[in-house]
C-alpha positions in Angstrom: 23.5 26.5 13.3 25.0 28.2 16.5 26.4 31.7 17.4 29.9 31.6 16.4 29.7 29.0 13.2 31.1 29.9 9.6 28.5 30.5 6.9 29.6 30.5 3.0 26.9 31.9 0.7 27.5 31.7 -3.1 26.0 34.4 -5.0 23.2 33.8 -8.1 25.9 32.7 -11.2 28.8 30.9 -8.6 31.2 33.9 -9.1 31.6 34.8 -5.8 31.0 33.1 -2.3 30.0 35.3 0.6 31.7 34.3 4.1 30.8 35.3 7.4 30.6 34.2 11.4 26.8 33.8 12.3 26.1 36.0 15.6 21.9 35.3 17.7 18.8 35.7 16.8 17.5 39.7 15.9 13.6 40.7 15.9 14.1 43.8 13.8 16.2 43.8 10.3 16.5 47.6 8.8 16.0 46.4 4.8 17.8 48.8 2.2 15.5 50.7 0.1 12.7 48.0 -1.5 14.0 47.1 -5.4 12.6 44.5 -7.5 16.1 42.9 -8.2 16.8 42.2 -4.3 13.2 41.3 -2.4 13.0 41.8 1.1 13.0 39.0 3.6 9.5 37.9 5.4 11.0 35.3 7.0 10.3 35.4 11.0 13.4 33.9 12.6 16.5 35.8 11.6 20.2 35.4 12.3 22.8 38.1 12.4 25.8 37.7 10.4 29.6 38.9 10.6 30.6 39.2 6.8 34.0 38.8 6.3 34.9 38.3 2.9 33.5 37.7 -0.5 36.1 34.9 -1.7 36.2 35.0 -5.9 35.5 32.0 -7.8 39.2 31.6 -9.0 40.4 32.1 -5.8 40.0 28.3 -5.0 38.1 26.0 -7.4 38.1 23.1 -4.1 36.2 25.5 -2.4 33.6 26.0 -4.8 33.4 22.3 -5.5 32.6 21.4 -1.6 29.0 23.4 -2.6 27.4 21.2 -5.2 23.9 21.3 -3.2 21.3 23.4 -4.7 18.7 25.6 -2.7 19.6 24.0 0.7 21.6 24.1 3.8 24.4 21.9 3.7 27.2 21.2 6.6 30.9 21.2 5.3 32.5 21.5 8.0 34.9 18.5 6.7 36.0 20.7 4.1 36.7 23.6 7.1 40.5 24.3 6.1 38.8 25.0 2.3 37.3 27.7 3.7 40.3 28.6 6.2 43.0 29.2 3.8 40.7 31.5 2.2 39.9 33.4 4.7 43.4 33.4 6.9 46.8 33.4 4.9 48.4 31.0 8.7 45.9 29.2 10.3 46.4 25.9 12.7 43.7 22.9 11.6 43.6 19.4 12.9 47.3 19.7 14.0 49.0 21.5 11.1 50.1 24.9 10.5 48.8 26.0 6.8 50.5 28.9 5.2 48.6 30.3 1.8 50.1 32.6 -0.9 47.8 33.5 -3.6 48.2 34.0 -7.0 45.7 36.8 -8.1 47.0 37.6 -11.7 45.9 35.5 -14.8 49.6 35.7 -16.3 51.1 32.4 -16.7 53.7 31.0 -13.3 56.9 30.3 -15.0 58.6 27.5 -14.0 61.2 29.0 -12.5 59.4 30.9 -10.5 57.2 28.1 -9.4 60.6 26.2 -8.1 62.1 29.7 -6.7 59.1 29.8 -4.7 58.8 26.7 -2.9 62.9 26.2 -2.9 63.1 28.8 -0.9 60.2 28.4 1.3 61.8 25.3 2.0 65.4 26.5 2.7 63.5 29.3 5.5 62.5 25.8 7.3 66.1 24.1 6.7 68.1 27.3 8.2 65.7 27.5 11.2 65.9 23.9 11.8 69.7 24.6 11.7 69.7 27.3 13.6 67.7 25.7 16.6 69.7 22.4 16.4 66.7 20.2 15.2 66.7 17.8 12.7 65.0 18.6 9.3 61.0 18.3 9.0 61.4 18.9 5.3 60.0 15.6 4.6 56.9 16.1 6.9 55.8 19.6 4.6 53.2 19.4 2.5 52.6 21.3 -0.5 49.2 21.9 -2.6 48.6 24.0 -5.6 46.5 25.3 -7.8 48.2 28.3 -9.8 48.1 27.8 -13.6 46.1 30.5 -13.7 45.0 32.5 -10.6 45.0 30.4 -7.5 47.2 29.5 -4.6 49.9 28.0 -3.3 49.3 26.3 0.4 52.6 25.0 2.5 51.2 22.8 4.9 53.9 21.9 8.1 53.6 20.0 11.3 52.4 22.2 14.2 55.7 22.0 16.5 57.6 25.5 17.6 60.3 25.0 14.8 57.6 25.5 12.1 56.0 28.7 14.1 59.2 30.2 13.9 59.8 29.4 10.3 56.1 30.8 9.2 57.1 33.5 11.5 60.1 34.3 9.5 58.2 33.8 6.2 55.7 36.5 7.4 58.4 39.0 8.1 59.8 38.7 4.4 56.0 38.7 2.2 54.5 41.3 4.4 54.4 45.1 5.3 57.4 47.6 4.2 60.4 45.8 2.7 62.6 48.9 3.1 63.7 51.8 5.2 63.5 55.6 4.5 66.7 55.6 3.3 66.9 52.4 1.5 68.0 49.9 4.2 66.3 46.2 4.4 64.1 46.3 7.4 62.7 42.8 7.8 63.1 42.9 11.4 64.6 39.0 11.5 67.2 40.0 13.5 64.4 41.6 16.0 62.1 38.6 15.8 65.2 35.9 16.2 65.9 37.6 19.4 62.9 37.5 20.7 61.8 34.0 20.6 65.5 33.3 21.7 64.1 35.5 25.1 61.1 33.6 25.0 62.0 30.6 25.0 64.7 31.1 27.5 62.3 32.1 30.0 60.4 29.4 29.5 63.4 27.0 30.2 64.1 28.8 33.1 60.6 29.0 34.4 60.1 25.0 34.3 64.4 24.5 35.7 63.4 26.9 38.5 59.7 25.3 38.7 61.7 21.6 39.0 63.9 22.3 41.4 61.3 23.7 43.9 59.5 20.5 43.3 62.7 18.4 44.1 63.6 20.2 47.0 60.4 20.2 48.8 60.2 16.5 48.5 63.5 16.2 49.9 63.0 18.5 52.7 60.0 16.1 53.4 61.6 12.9 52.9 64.4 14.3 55.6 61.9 15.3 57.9 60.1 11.7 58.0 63.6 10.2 58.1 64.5 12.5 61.3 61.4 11.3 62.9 62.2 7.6 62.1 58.8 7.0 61.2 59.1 4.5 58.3 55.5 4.0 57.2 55.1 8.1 56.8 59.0 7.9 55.5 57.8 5.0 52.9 54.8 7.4 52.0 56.5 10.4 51.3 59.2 8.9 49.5 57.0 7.6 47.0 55.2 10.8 46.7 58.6 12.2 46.3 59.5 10.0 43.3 56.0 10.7 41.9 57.0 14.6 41.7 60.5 13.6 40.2 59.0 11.6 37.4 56.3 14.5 36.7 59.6 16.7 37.1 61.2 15.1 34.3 58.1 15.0 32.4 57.7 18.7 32.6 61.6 18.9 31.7 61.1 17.0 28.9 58.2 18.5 27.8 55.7 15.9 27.2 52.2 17.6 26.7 50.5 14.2 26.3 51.6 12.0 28.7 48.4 9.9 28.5 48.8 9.7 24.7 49.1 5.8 23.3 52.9 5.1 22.5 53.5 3.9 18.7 56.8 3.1 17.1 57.3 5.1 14.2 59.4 4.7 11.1 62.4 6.5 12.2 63.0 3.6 14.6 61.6 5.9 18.0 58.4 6.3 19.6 55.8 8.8 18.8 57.0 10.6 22.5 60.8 9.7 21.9 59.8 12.2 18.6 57.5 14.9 19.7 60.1 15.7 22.7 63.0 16.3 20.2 60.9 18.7 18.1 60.1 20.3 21.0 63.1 21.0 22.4 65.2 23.7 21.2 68.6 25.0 21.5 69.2 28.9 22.0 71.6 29.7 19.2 75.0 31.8 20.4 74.8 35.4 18.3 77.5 34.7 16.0 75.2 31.7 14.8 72.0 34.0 14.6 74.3 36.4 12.5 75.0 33.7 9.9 71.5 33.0 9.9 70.2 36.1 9.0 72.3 36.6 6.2 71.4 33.3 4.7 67.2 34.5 5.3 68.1 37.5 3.8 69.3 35.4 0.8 66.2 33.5 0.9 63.7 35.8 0.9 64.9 38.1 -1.3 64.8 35.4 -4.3 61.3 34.3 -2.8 60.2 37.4 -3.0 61.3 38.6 -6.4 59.7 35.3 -7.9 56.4 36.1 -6.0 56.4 40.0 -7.0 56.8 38.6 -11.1 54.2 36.3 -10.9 51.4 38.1 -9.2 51.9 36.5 -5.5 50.3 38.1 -2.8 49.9 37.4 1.5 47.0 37.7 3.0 45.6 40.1 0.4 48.5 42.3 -0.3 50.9 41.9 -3.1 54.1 40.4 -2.4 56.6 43.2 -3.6 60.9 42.8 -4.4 63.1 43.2 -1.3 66.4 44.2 -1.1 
């Protein structure tokens, strides 16, 4: 064990697992007043610990199931995003974006409800994939759950901006105040559309304007050899120059991996040909931003009456109706 490591303790009789972030050593522990129920530790070499949450053993029976071993340290970090979604309602894990409701009640999920639920979390992806001009992800979103009684629902979706945006979205519906002092929806879409629309044009912008100082001091250099009609230095700088062009178009196209192997995938395009069209985004014109608000609103309003009827809450609060 290190400084910084998770640490899941489950209490005598399994019904509840203690979780904390293990801190360095400490010489001196102050013990609560001596009781025979809770004996004090003799040990010499102690650890300090962050306690973050006792998880419930309904909360997520997988999580209980990953500590079968008996009087013993075990290591489970393979079973990390068990712990995660517990812990964090979004969380990013071996390149996916988890997003967990839980389902705290021990009242049946109606069926309905169940389909309202994930419909519509699927529709807040479809209209932001719309609304960016991407093409769906809906068949790369995975679902898992465990609600027939108390448990949770987990939306698991490729980590690539059009999902941030969509969790992002998602968050602004399920969480905080619904309504305004005098009755109004305040979700804040509207607020939060605009921004990454700022964002991300400034980002555009910073790599155009970063480009074209690239391009332009290699030309300027390839002139200035040409001028001096010294065709080794000429031959060198122009192949210097076409090295910053193709890292130019590189950054343009925003390839993060460019040493990454290149596979054919399904879709009939390479793994690059795909991860450079989810990245790239088109800022949507207002009157398009407009139409998709009203169709979140729409959205999250069924989403969220299906989750306030069957006991759904995000990231420990209970979802309530909006609208």
């Amino acid at each position: 064990m290190k400084e910084g490591d998770f640490v899941v303790i489950p209490s005598v009789g399994g019904k509840e697992i203690a979780a904390g972030r293990i801190g360095d050593f400490i010489e001196k522990v102050y013990h609560k007043p001596q009781s025979e129920e809770y004996a004090q530790c003799d040990f010499s070499h102690k650890r300090a610990v962050e306690w973050m949450k006792n998880i419930e053993s309904w909360q997520d029976i997988y999580l209980f199931k990953a500590l079968r071993a008996q009087q013993t340290i075990s290591d489970i970090t393979g079973e990390a995003r068990l712990l995660c979604r517990n812990l964090f309602p979004v969380y990013i894990y071996r390149g996916k974006i988890h997003c967990t409701l839980q389902k705290r009640t021990y009242e049946d999920l109606s069926l309905v409800a169940n389909v309202d639920i994930q419909y519509n979390l699927l529709q807040i992806l479809n209209i932001t994939t719309e609304l960016y001009g991407m093409e769906s992800v809906k068949n790369q979103v995975v679902i898992k759950t465990a609600v027939g009684s108390p448990g949770f629902i987990e939306m698991v979706l490729p980590n690539i901006p059009i999902s941030m945006i969509a969790v992002g979205i998602l968050i602004k519906f399920v969480s905080g105040k619904t309504k305004t002092m005098d009755g109004a929806t305040a979700t804040g879409i509207s607020a939060l559309i605009s921004t990454v629309n700022t964002l991300f044009n400034d980002y555009h912008n910073r790599k155009k304007t970063d480009a074209e100082a690239k391009e332009i001091e290699a030309s300027a250099r390839l002139t200035e050899a040409q001028a001096e009609k010294e065709r080794a230095e000429a031959e060198k700088i122009k192949a210097e120059a076409d090295r910053i062009r193709a890292e130019t178009a590189l950054t343009q196209m925003q390839l993060p991996g460019r040493y990454e192997q290149i596979k054919m995938m399904s879709s009939g395009k390479t793994n690059i040909q795909e991860k450079e069209e989810q990245e790239r985004l088109n800022i949507p014109c207002s009157e398009k931003s407009e139409k998709a608000i009203c169709a979140y609103m729409g959205c999250g309003k069924k989403l969220c009456e299906a989750a306030a009827s069957s006991g759904i809450s995000f990231g420990g609060k209970k979802i309530d109706k909006i609208g």
